[in-house]
C-alpha positions as a Markdown table, in Angstrom:
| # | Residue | x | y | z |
|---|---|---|---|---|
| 1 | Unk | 86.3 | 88.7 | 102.0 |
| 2 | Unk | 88.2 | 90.4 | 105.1 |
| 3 | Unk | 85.9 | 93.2 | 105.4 |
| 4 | Unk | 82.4 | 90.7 | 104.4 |
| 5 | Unk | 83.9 | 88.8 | 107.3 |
| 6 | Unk | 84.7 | 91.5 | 109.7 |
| 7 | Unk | 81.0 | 93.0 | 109.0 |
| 8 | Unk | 79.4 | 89.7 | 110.0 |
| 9 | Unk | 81.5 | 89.8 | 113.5 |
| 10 | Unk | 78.7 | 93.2 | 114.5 |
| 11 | Unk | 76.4 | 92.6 | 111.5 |
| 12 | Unk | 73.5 | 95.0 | 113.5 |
| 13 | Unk | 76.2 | 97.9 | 113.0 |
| 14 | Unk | 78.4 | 97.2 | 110.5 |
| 15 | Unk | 78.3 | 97.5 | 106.5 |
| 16 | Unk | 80.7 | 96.3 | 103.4 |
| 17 | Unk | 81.5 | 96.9 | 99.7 |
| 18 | Unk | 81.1 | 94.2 | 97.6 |
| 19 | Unk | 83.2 | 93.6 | 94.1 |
| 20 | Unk | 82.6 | 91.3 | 90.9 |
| 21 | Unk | 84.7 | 88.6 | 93.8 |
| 22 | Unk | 81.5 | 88.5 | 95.8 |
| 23 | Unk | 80.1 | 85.9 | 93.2 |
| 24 | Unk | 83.5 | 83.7 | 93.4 |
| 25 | Unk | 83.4 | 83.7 | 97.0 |
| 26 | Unk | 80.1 | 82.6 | 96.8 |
| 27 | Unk | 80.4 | 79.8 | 94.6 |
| 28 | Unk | 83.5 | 78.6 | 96.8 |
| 29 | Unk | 81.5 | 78.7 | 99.2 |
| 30 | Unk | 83.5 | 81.2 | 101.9 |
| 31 | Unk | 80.1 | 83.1 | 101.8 |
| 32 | Unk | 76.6 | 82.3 | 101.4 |
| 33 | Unk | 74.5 | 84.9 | 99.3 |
| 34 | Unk | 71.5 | 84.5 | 101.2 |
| 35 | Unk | 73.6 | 86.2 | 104.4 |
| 36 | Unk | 73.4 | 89.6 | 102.7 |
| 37 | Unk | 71.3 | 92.1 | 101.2 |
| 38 | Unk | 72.2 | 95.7 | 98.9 |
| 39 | Unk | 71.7 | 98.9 | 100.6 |
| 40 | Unk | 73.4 | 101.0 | 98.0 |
| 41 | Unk | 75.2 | 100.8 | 95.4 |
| 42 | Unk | 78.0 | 102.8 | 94.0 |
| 43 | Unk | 77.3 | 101.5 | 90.7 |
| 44 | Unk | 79.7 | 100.0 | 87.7 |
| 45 | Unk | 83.1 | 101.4 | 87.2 |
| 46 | Unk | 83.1 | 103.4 | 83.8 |
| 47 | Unk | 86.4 | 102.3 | 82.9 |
| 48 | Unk | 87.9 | 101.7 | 79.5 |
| 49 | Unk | 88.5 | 98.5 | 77.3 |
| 50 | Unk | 91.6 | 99.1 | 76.1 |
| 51 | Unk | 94.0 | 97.1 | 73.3 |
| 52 | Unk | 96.9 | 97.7 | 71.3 |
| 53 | Unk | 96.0 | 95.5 | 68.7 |
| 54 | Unk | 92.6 | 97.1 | 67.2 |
| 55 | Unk | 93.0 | 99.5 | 64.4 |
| 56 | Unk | 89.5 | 101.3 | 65.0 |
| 57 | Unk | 88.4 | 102.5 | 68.4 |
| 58 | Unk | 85.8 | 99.5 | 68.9 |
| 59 | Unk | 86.0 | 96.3 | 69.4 |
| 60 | Unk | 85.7 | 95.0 | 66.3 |
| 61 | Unk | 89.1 | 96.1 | 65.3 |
| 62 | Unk | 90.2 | 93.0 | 68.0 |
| 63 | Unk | 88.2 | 90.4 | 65.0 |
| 64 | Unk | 91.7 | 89.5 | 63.0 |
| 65 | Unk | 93.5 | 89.1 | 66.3 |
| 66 | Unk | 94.7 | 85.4 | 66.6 |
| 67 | Unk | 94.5 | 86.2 | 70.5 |
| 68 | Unk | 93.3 | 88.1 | 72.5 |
| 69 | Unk | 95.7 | 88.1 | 75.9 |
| 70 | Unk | 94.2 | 89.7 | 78.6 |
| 71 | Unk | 96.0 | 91.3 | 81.5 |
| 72 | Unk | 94.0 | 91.2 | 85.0 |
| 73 | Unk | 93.9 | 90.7 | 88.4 |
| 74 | Unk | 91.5 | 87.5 | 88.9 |
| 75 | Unk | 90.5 | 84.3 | 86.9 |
| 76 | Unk | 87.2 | 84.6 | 85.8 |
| 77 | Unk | 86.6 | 88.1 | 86.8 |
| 78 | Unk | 84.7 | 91.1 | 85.2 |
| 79 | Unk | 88.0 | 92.2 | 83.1 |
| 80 | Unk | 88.5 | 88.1 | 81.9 |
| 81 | Unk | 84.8 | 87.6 | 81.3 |
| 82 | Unk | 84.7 | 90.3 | 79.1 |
| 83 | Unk | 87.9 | 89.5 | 76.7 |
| 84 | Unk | 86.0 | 85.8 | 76.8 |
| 85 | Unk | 82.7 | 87.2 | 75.6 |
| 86 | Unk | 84.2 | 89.0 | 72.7 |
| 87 | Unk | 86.5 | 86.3 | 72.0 |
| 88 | Unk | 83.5 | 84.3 | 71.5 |
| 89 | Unk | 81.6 | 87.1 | 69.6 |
| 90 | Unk | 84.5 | 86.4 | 67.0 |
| 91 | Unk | 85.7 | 83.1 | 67.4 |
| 92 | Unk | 89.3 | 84.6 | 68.9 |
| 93 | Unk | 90.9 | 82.6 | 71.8 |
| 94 | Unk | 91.5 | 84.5 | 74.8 |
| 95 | Unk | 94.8 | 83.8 | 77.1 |
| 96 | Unk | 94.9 | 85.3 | 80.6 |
| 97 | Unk | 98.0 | 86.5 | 82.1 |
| 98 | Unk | 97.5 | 87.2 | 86.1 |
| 99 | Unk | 98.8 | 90.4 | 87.8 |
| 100 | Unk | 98.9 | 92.6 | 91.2 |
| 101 | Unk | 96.8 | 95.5 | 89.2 |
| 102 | Unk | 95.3 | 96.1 | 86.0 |
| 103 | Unk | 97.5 | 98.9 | 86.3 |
| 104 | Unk | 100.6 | 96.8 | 85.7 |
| 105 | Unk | 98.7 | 95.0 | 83.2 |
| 106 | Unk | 98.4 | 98.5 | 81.0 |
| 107 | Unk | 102.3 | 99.1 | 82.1 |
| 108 | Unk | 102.8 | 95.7 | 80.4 |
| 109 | Unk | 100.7 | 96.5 | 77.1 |
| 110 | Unk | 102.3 | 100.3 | 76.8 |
| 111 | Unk | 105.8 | 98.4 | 76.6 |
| 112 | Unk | 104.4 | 95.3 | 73.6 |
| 113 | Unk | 105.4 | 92.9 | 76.1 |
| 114 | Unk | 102.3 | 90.4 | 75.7 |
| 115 | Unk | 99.3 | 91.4 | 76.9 |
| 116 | Unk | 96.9 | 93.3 | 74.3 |
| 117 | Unk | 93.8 | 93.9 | 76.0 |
| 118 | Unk | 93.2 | 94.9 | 79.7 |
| 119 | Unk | 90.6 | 97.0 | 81.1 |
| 120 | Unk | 91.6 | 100.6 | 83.6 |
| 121 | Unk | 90.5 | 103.8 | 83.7 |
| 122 | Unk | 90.9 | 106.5 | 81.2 |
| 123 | Unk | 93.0 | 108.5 | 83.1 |
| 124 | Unk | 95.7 | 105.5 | 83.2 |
| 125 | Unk | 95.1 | 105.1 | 79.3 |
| 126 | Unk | 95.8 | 109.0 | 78.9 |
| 127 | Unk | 98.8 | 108.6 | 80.8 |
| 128 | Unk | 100.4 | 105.6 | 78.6 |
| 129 | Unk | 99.2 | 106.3 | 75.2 |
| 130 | Unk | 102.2 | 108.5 | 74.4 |
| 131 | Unk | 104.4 | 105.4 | 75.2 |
| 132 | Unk | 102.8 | 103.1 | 72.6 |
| 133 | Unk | 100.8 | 105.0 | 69.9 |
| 134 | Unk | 98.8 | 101.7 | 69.2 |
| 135 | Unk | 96.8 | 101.4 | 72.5 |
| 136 | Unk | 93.5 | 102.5 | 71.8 |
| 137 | Unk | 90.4 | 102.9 | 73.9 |
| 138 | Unk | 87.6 | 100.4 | 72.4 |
| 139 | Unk | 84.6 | 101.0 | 75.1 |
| 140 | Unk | 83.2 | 101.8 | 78.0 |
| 141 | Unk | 82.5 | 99.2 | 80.3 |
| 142 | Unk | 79.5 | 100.7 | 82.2 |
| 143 | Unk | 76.0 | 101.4 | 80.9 |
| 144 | Unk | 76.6 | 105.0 | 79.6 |
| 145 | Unk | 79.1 | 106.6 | 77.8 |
| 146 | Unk | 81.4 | 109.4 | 79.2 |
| 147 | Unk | 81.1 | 113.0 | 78.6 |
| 148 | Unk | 84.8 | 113.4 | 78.0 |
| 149 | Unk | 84.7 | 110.4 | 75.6 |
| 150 | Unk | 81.4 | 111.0 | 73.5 |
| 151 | Unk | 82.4 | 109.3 | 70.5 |
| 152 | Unk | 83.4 | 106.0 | 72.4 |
| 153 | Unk | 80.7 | 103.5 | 72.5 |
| 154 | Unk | 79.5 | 101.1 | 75.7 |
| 155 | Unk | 80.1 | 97.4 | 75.2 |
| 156 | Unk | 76.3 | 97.3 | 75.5 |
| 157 | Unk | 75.9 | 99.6 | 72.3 |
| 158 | Unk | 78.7 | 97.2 | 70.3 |
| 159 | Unk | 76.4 | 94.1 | 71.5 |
| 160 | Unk | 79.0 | 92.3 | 74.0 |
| 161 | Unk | 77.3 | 91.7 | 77.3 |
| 162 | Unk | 79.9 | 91.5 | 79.7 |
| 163 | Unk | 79.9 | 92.7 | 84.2 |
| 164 | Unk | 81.6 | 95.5 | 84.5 |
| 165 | Unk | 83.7 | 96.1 | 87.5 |
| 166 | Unk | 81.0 | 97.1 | 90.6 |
| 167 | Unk | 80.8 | 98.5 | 94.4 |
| 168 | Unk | 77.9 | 97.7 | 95.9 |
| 169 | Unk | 76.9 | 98.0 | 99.9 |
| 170 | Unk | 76.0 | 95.5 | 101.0 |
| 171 | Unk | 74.5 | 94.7 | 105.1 |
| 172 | Unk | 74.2 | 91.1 | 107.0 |
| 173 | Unk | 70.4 | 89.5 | 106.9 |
| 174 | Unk | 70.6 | 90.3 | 111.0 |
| 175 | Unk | 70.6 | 94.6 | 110.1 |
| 176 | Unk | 67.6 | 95.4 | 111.8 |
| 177 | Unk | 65.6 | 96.1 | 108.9 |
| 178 | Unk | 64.4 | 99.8 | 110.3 |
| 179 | Unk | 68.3 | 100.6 | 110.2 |
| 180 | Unk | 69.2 | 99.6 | 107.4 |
| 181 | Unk | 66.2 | 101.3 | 105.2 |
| 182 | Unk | 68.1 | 104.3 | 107.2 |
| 183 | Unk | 71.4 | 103.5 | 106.1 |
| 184 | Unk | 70.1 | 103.5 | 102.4 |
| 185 | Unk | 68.5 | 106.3 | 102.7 |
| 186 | Unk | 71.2 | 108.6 | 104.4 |
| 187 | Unk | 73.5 | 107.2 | 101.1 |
| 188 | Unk | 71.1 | 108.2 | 98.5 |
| 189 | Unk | 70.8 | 111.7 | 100.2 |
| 190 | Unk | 74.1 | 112.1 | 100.0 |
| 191 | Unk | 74.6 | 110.7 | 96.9 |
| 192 | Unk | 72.0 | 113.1 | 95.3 |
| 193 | Unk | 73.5 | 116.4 | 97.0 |
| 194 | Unk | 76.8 | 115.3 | 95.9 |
| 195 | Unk | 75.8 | 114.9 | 92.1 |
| 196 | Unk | 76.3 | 111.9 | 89.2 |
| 197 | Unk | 79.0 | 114.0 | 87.9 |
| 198 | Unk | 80.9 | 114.6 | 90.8 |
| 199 | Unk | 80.8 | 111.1 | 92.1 |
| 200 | Unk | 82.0 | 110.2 | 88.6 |
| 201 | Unk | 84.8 | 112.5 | 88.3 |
| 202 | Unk | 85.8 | 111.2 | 92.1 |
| 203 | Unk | 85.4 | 107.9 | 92.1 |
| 204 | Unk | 84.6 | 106.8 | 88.5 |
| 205 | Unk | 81.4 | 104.7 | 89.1 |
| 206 | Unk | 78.0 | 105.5 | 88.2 |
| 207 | Unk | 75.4 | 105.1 | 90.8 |
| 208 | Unk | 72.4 | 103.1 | 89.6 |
| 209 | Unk | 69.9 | 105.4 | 91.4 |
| 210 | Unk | 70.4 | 108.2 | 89.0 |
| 211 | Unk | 68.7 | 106.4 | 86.5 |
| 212 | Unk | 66.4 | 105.5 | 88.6 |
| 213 | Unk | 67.5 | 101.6 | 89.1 |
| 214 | Unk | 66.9 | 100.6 | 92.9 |
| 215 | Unk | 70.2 | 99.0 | 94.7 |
| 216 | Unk | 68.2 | 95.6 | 94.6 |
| 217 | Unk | 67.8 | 95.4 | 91.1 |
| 218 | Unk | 71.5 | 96.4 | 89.8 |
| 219 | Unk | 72.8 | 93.9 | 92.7 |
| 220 | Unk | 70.3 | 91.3 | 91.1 |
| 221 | Unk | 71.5 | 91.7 | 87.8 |
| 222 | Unk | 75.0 | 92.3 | 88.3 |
| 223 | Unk | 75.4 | 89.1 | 90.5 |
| 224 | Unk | 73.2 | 86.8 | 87.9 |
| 225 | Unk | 75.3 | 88.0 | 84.5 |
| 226 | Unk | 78.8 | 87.2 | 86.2 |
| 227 | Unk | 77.5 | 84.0 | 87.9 |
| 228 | Unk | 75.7 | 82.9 | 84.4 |
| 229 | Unk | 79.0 | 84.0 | 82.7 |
| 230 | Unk | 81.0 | 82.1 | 84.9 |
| 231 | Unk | 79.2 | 79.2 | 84.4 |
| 232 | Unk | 79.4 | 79.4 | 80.7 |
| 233 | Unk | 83.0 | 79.9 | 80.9 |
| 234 | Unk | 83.6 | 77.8 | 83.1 |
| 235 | Unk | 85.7 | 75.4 | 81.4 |
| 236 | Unk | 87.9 | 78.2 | 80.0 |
| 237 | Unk | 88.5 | 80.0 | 83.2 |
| 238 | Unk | 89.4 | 76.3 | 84.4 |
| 239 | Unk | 92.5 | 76.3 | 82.0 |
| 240 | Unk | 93.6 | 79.7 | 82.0 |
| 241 | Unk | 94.4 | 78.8 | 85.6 |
């Protein structure tokens, strides 16, 4: 929201990164959607779904759970949405427990102490998996799987359509449209010298434009499946806060 905000003070010179938030804030209505288009995305975060309560690494193991309690950052965001879609895939109910980081929410699950399903990247589940022998990785949550982690399927490939966790940039309506086609441009140049595989082991997110998907169209559909998730949800975000 700050930098949205601070973009739309010199919106002819100035960008932002949108999250998974962006549809929140829209729905609040602290931002109207119409006020901004994609000029490049960064793509979906491959992070890992990760549980200590699935005895296979996929998340079917989670289907005898009595719960599924989900440590995350936001009500109703990508990591939430996704424990409430496969809750629903198999009839589990899903509890939310708020924190700082999904970081702390791994910290939490490596010590048993309630949460059993959070979502961070695999170098964070690497790092606590010789505290608690149970936590297993159970998918990717972006659209391919990694080449470190070839035997771990996409939620996509185990049927659970869920958001995954996105960066996209993002420029006020009032961009001159020459400068902004320029902007786009100048990213995917860079973007392409630099390499998928770099960017991934930098950053780990997966620009869209390596499989040929324009900035427009993942925006589109990232922003529709989180606001039609939301709205289908809606009632259980509701409680959970």
């Amino acid at each position: 929201m700050i930098a949205v905000k601070q973009m739309d003070q010199d919106p002819a010179r100035n960008l932002a990164i949108i999250a998974p938030s962006f549809v929140e804030n829209v729905a609040s209505g602290q931002l109207n959607a119409q006020d901004y288009v994609p000029v490049w995305s960064l793509g979906d975060a491959c992070w890992m779904v990760l549980s200590n309560e699935s005895a296979t690494s996929s998340v079917a193991g989670l289907k005898n759970s009595k719960e599924i309690t989900v440590g995350t950052v936001g009500f109703g965001n990508a990591s939430h949405l996704t424990a409430l879609q496969i809750g629903k895939r198999y009839n589990i109910p899903v509890r939310m427990i708020p924190f700082k980081s999904n970081y702390d929410a791994v910290v939490n699950m490596a010590g048993s102490n309630g949460v059993t399903f959070t979502i961070d990247t695999p170098a964070t589940f690497e790092n606590f998996q010789s505290r608690n022998s149970q936590m297993r990785m159970l998918a990717v949550s972006c659209s391919k799987r990694l080449p470190d982690y070839p035997n771990i399927k996409t939620l996509h490939e185990q049927g659970i359509e869920a958001p995954s966790i996105m960066n996209i940039v993002v420029a006020n309506v009032t961009m001159p449209v020459d400068r902004r086609l320029q902007l786009a441009q100048i990213l995917e140049q860079a973007a392409d010298q630099v390499g998928e595989a770099e960017i991934q082991k930098l950053s780990g997110f997966s620009p869209p434009q390596f499989d040929g998907v324009t900035a427009q169209a993942h925006f589109t559909k990232k922003i529709e499946l989180i606001a039609r998730l939301r709205k289908e949800f809606q009632k259980e975000i509701k409680q959970a806060q």
